[in-house]
Z-matrix of the N, CA and C atoms (Angstrom, degrees):
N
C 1 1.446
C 2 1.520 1 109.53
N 3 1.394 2 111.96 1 142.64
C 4 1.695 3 113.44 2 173.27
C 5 1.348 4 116.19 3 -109.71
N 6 1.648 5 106.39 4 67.21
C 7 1.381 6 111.75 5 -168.29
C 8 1.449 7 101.56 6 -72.25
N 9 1.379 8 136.44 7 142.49
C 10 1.261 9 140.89 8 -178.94
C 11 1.622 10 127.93 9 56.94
N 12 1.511 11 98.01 10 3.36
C 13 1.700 12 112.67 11 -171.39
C 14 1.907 13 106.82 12 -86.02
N 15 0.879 14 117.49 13 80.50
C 16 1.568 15 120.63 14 153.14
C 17 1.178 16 134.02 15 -54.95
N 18 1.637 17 123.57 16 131.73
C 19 1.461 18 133.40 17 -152.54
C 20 1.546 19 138.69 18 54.54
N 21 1.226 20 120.76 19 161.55
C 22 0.839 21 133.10 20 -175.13
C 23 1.953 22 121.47 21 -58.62
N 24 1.206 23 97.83 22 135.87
C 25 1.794 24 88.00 23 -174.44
C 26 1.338 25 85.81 24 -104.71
N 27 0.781 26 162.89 25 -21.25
C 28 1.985 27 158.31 26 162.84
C 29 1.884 28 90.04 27 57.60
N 30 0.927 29 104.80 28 42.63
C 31 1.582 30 116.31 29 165.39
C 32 1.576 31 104.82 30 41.95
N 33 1.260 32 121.80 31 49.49
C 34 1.322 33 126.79 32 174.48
C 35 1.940 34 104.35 33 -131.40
N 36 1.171 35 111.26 34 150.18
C 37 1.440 36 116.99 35 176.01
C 38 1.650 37 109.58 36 -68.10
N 39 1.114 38 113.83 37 141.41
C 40 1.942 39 112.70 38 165.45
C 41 1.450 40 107.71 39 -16.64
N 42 1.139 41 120.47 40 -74.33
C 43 1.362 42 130.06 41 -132.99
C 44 2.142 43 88.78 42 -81.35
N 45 1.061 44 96.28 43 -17.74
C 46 2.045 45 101.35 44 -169.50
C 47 1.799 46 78.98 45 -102.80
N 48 1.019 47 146.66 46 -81.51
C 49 1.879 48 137.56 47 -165.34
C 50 1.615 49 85.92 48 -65.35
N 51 1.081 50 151.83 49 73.05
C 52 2.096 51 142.90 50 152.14
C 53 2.004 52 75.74 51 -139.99
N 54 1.671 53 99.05 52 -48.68
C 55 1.680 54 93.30 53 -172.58
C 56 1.697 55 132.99 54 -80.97
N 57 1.511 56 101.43 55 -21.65
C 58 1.455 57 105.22 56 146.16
C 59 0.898 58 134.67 57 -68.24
N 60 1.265 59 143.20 58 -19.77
C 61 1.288 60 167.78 59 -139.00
C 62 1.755 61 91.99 60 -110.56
N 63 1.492 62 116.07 61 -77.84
C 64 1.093 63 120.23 62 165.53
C 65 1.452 64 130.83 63 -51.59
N 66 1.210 65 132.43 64 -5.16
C 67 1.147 66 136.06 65 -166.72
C 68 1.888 67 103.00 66 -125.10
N 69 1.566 68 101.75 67 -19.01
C 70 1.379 69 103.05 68 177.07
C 71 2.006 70 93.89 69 -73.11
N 72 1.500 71 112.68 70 -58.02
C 73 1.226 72 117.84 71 -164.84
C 74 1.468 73 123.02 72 -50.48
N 75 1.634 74 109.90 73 -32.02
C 76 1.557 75 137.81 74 152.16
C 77 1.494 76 119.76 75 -35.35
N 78 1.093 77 97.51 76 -56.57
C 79 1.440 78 118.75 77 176.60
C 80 1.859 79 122.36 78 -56.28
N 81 1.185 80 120.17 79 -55.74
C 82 1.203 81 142.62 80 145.19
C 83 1.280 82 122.24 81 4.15
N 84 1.747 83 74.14 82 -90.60
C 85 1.812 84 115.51 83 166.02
C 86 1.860 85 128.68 84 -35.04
N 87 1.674 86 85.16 85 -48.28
C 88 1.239 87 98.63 86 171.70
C 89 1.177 88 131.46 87 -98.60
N 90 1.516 89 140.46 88 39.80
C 91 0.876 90 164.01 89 -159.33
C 92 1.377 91 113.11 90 -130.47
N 93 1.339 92 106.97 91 -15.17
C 94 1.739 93 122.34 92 -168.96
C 95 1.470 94 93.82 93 -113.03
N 96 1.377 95 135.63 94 16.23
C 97 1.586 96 139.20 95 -174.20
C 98 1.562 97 90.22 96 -95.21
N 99 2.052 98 94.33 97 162.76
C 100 1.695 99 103.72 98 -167.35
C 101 1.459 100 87.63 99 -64.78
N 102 1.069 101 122.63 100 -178.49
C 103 1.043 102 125.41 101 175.09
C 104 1.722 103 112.39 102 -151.13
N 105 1.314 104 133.92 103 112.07
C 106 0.819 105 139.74 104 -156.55
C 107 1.651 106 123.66 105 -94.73
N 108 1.305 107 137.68 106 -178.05
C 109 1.255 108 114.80 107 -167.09
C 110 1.839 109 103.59 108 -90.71
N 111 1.376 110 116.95 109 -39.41
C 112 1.566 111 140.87 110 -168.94
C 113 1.712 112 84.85 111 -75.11
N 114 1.206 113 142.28 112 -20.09
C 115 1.509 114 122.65 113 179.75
C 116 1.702 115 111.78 114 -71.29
N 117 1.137 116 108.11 115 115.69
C 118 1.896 117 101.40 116 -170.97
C 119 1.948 118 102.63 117 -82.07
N 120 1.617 119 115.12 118 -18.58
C 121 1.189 120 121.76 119 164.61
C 122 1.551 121 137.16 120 -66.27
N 123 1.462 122 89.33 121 8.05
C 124 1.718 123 93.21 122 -161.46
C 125 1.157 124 96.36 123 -86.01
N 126 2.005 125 102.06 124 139.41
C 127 1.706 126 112.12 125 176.37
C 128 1.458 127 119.25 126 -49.01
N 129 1.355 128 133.36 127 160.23
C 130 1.130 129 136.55 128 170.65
C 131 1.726 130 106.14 129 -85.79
N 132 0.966 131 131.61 130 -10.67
C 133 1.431 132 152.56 131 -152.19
C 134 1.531 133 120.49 132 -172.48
N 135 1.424 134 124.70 133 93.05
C 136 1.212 135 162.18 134 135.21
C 137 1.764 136 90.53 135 -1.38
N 138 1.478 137 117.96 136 103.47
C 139 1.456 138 103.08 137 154.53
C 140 1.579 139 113.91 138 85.17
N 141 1.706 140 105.38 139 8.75
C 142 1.492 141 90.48 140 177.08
C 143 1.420 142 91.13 141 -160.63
N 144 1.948 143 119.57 142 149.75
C 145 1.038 144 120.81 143 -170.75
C 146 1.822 145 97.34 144 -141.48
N 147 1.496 146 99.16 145 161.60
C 148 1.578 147 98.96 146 -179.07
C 149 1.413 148 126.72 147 -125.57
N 150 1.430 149 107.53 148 99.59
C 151 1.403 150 107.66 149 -166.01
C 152 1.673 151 121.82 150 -128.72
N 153 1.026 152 130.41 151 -174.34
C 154 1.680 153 120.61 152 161.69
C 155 1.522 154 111.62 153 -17.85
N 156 1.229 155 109.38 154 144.40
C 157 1.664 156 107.77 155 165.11
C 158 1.499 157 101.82 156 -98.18
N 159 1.701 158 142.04 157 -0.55
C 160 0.936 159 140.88 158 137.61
C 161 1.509 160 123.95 159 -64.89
N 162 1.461 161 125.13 160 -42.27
C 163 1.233 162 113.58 161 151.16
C 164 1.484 163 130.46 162 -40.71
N 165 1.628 164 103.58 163 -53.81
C 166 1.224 165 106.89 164 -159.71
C 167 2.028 166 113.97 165 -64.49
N 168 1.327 167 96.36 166 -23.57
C 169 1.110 168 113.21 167 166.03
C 170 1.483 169 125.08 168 -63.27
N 171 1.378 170 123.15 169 -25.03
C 172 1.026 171 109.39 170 -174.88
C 173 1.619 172 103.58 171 -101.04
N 174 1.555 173 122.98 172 -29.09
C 175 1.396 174 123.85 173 155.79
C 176 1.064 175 135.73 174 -34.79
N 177 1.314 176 99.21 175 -40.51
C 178 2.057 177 101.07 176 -174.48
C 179 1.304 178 100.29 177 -51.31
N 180 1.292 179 141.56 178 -63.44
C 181 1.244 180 142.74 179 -158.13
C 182 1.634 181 103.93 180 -39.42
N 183 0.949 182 105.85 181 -48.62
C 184 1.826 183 125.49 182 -136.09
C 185 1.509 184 57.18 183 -97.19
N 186 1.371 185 149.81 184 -146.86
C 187 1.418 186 165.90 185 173.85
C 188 1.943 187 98.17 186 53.61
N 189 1.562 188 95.84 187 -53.54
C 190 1.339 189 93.21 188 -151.90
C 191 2.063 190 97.67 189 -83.46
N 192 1.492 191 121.06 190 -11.80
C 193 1.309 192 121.21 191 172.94
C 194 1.220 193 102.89 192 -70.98
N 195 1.330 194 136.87 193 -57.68
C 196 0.983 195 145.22 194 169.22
C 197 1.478 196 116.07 195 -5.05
N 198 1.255 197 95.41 196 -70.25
C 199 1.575 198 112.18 197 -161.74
C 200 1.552 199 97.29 198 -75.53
N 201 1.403 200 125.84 199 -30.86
C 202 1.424 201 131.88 200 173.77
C 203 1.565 202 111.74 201 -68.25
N 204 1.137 203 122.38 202 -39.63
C 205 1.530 204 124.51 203 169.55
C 206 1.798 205 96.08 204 -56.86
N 207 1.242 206 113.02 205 -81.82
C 208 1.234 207 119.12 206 176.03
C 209 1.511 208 135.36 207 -13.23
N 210 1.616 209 104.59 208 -50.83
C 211 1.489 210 119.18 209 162.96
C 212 1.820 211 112.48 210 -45.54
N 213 1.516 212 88.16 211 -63.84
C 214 1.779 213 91.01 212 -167.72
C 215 1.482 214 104.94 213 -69.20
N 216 1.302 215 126.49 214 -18.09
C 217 1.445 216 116.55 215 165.78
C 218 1.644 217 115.59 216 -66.31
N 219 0.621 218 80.59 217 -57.27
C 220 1.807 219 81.32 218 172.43
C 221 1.428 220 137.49 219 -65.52
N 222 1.549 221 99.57 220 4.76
C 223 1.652 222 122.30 221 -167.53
C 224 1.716 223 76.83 222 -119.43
N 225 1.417 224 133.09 223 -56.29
C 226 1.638 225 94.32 224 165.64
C 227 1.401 226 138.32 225 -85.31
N 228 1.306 227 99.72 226 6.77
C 229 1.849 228 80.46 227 162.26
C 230 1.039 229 116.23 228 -113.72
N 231 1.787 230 129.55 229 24.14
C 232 1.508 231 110.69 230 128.57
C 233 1.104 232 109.25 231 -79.93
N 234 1.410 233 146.70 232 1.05
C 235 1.370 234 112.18 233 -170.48
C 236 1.901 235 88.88 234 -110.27
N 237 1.170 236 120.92 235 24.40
C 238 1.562 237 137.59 236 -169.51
C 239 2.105 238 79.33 237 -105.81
N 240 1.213 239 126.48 238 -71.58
C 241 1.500 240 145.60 239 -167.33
C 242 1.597 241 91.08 240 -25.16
N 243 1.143 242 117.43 241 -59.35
C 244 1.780 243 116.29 242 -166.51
C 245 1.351 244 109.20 243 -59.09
N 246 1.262 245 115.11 244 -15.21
C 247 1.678 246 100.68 245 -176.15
C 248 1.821 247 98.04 246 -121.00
N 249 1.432 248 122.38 247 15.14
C 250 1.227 249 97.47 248 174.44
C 251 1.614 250 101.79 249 -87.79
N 252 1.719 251 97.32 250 -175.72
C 253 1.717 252 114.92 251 164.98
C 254 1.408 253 115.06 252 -84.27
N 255 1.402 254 119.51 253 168.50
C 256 1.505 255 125.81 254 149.30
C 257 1.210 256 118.45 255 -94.40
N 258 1.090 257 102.00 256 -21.29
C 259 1.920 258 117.24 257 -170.06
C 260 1.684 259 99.75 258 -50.20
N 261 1.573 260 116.74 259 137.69
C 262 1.146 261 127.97 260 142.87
C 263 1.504 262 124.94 261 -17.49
N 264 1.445 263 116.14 262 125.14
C 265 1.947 264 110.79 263 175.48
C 266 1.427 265 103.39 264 -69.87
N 267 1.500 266 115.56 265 146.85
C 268 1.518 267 96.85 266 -173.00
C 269 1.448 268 110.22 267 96.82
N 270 1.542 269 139.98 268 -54.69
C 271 1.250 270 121.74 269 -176.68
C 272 1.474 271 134.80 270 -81.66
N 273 1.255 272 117.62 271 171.20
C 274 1.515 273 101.86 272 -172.34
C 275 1.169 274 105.16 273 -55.00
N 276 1.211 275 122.66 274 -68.59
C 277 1.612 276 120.53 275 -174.16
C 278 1.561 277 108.60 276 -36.78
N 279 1.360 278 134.80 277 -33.83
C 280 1.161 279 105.25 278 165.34
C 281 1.043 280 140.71 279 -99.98
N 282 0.922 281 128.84 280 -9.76
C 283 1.459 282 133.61 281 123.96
C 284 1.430 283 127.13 282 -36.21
N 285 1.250 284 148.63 283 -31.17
C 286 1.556 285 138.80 284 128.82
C 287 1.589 286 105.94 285 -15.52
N 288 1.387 287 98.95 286 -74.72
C 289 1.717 288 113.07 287 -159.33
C 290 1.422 289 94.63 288 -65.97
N 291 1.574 290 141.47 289 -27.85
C 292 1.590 291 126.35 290 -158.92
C 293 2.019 292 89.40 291 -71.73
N 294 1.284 293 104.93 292 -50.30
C 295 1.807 294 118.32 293 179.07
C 296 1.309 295 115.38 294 -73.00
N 297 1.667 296 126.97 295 26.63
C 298 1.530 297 114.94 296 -178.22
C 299 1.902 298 84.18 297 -129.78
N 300 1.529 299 100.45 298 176.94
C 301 1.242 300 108.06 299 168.09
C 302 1.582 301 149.40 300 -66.25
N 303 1.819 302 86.62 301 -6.34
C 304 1.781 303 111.70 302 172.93
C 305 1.568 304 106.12 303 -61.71
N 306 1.739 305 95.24 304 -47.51
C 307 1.690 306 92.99 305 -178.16
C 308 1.701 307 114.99 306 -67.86
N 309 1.055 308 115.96 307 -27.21
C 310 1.321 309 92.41 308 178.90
C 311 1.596 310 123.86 309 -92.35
N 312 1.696 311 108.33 310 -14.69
C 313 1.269 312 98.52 311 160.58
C 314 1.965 313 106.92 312 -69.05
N 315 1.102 314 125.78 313 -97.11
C 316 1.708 315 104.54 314 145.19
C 317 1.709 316 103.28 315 61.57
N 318 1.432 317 88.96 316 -96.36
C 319 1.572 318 113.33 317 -165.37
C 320 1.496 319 105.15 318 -68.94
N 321 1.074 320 127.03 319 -37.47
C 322 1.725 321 128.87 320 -167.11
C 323 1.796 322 104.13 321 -72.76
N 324 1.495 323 102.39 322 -47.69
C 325 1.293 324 107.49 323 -173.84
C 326 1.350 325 108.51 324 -89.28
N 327 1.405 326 133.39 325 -9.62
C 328 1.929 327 106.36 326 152.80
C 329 1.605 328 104.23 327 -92.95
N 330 1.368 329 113.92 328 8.93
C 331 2.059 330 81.88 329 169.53
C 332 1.347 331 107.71 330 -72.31
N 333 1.179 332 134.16 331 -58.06
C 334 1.783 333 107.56 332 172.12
C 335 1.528 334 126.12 333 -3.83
N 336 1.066 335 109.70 334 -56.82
C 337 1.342 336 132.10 335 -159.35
C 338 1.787 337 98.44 336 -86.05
N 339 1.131 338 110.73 337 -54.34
C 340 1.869 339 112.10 338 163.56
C 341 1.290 340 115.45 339 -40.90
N 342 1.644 341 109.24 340 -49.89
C 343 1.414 342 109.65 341 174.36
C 344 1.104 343 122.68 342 -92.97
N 345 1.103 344 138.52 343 -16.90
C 346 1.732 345 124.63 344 142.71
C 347 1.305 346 131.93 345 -25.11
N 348 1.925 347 103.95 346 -39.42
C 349 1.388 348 114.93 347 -178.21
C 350 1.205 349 121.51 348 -81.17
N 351 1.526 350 113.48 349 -28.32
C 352 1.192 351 133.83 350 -172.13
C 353 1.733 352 91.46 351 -77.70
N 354 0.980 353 133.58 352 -46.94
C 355 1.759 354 137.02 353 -169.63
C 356 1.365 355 99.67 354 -49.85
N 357 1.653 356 103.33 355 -54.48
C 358 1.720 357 118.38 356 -167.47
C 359 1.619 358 110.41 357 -52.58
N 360 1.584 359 93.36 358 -57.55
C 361 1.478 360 106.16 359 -178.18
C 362 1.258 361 122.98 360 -45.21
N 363 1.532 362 112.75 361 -31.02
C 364 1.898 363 106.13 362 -158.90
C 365 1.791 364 83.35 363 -115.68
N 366 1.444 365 124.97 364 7.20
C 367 1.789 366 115.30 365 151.15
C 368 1.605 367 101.21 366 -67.36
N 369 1.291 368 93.65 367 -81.85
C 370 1.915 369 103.94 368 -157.54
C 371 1.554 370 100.17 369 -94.68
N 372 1.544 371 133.07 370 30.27
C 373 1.350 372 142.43 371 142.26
C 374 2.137 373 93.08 372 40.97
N 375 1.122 374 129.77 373 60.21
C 376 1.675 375 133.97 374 175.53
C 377 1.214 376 112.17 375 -171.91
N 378 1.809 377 110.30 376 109.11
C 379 1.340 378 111.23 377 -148.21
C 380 1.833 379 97.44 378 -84.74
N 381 1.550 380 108.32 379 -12.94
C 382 1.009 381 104.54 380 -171.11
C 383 2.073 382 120.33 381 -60.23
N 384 1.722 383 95.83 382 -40.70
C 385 0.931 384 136.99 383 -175.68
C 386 2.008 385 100.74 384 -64.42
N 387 0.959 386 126.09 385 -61.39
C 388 0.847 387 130.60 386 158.18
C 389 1.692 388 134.68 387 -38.79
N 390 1.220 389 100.50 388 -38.68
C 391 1.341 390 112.77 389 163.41
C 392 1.718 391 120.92 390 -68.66
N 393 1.336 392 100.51 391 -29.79
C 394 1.948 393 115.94 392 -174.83
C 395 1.414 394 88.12 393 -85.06
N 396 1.069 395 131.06 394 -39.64
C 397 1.637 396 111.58 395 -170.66
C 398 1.602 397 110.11 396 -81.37
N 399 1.558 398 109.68 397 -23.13
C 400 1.417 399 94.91 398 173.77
C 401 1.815 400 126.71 399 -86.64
N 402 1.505 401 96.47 400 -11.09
C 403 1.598 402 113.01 401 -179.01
C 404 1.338 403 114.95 402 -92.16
N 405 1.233 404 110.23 403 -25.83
C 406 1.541 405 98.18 404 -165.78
C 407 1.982 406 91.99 405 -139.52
N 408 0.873 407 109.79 406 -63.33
C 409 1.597 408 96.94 407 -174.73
C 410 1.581 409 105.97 408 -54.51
N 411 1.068 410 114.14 409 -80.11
C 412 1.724 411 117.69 410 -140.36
C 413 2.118 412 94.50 411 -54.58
N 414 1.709 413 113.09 412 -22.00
C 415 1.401 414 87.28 413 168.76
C 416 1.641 415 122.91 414 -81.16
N 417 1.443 416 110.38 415 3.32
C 418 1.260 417 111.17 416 175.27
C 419 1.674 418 111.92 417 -82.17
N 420 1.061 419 107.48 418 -10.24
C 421 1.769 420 106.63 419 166.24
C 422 1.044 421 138.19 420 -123.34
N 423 1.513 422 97.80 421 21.12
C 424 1.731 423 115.27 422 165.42
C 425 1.620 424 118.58 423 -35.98
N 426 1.216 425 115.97 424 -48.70
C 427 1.482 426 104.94 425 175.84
C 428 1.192 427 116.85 426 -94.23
N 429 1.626 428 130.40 427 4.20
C 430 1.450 429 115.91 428 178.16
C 431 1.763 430 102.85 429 -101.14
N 432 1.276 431 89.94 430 160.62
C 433 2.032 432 86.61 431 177.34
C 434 1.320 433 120.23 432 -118.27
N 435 1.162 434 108.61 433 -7.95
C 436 1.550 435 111.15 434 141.46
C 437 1.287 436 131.05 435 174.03
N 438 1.293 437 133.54 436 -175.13
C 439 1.296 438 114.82 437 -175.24
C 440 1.494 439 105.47 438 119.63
N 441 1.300 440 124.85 439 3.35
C 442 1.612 441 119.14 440 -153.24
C 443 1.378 442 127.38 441 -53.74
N 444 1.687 443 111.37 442 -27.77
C 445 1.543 444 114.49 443 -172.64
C 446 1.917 445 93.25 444 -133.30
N 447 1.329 446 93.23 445 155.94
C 448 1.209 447 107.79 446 173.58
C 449 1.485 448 113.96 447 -130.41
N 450 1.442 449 131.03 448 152.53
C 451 1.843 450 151.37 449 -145.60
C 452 1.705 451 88.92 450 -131.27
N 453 1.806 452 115.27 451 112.57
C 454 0.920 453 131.51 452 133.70
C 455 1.315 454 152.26 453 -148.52
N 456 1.393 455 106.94 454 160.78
C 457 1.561 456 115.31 455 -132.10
C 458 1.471 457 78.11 456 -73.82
N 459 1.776 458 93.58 457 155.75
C 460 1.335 459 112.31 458 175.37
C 461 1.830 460 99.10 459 -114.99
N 462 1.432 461 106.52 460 148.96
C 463 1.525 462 114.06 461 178.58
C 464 1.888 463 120.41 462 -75.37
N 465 1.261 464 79.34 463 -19.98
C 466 1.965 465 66.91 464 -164.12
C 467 2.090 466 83.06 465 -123.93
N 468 1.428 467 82.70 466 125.08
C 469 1.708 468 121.23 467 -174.74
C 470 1.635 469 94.59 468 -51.51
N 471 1.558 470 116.24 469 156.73
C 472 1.306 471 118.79 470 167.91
C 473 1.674 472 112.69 471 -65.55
N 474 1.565 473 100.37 472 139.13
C 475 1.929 474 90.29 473 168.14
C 476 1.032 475 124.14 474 -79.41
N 477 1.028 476 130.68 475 153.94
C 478 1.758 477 127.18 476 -168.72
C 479 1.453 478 107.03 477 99.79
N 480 1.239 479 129.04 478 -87.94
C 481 1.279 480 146.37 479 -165.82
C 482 1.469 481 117.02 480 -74.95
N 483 1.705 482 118.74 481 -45.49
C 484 0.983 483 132.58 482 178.20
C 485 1.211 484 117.97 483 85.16
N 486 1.541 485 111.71 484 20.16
C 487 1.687 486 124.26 485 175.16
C 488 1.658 487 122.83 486 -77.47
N 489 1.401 488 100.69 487 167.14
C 490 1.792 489 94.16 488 -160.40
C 491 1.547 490 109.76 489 -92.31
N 492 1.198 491 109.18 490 95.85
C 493 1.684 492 104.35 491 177.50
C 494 1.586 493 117.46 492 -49.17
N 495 1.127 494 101.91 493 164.57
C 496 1.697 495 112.75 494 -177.58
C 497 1.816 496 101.90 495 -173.74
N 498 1.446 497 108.23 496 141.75
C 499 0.963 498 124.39 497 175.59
C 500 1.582 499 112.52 498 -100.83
N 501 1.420 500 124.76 499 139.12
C 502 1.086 501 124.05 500 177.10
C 503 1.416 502 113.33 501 -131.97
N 504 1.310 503 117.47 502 116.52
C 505 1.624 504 119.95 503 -153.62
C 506 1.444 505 100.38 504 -153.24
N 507 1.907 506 98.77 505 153.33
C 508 1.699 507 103.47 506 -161.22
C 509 1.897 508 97.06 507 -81.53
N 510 1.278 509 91.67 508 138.27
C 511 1.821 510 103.35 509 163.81
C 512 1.433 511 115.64 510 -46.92
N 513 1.092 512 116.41 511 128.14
C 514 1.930 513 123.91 512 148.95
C 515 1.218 514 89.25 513 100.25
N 516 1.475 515 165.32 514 20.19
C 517 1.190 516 142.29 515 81.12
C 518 1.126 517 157.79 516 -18.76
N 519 1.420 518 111.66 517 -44.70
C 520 1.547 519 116.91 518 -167.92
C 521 2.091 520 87.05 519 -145.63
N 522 1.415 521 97.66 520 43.22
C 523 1.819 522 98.45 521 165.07
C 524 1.343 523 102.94 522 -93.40
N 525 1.317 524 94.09 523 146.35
C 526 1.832 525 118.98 524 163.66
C 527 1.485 526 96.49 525 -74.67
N 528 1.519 527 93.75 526 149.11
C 529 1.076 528 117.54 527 174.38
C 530 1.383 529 122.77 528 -107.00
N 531 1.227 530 125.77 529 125.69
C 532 1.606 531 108.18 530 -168.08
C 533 1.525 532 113.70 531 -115.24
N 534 0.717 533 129.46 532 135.54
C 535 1.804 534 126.55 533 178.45
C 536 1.680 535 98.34 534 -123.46
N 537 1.390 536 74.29 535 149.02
C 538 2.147 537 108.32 536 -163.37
C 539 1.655 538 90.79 537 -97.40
N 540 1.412 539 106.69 538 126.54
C 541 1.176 540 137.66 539 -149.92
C 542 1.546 541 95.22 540 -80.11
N 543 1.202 542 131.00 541 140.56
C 544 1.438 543 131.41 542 -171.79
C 545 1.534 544 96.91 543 -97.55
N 546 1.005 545 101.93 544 150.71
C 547 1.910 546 128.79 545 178.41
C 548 1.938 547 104.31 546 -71.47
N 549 1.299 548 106.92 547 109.96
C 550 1.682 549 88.15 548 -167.07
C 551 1.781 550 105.83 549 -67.48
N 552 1.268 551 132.93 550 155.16
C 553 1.620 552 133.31 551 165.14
C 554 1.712 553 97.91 552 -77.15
N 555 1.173 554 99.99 553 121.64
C 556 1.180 555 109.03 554 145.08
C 557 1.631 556 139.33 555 -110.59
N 558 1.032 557 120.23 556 178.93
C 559 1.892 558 93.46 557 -143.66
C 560 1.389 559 75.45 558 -121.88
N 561 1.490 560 103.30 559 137.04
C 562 1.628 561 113.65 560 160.97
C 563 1.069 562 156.48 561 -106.41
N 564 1.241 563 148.13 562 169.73
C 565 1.372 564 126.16 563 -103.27
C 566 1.598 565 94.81 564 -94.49
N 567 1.561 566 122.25 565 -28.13
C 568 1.695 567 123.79 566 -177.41
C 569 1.363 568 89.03 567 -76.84
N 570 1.296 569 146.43 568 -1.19
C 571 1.614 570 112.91 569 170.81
C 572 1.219 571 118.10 570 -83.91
């Protein structure tokens, strides 16, 4: 019986499903990197990856905190921006400001934001990855509150195994667009 046991064991030990898990969410992440012409790794698709639809299921979760840690990190270090310097590291002027009270307001109001990164980092353990979700994704969902990626089923089964593919990819990128069908004119009969 799996009394109180949550998720999927996908027949791997803790320590092998904590690192798929992390390496699926990595993956994702990194898919949204520049991508250059000489990279032979570059995604075919920006923001979306294709894996188990039992995997993909158990990712979303972990995908969609992510991006929620991420938000509030980035909501304090603009509000960290008002009290930094411009001054050169190294110059007097900054050095004034490192020993005045700017720096320590400064310092109080980006640890949020330090520790956001630090949260991200020791989930999906890839600093690279970490860096793409704080630069480019998590400001792409500043105004939504949640929901970020969506799981769909793919038709034709994995070969080999015969497992059910599914794609799991971030929202408001790669949406259809639908347009509302116009009423045709028809011409009447006194014209």
């Amino acid at each position: 019986m799996r009394h109180l046991r949550k998720g999927r064991v996908l027949g791997r030990a803790p320590s092998h499903r904590k690192a798929l898990f992390s390496n699926l969410v990595a993956a994702i992440l990194l898919t949204e990197r520049e991508v250059t012409d000489l990279d032979p790794n570059a995604p075919k698709v920006a923001g979306r990856i294709i894996t188990t639809l039992e995997k993909a299921k158990e990712i979303r979760p972990m995908v969609e905190k992510c991006v929620t840690i991420a938000k509030h990190g980035i909501l304090a270090d603009a509000k960290a921006e008002e009290f930094a310097t411009k001054a050169e590291r190294g110059s007097e002027e900054w050095k004034a400001w490192r020993k005045s009270d700017q720096w320590q307001k400064w310092a109080a109001a980006r640890a949020p934001g330090v520790n956001a990164r630090r949260r991200v980092l020791s989930m999906i353990k890839d600093k690279q990855a970490v860096r793409i979700l704080f630069d480019k994704v998590a400001p792409r969902f500043a105004d939504r509150t949640g929901g970020y990626t969506r799981i769909m089923r793919l038709a034709k089964p994995r070969l080999g195994d015969n497992g059910t593919r599914a794609i799991l990819e971030f929202v408001g990128k790669n949406d259809r667009e639908t347009k509302k069908a116009t009423k045709p004119a028809f011409e009447t009969a006194a014209e």
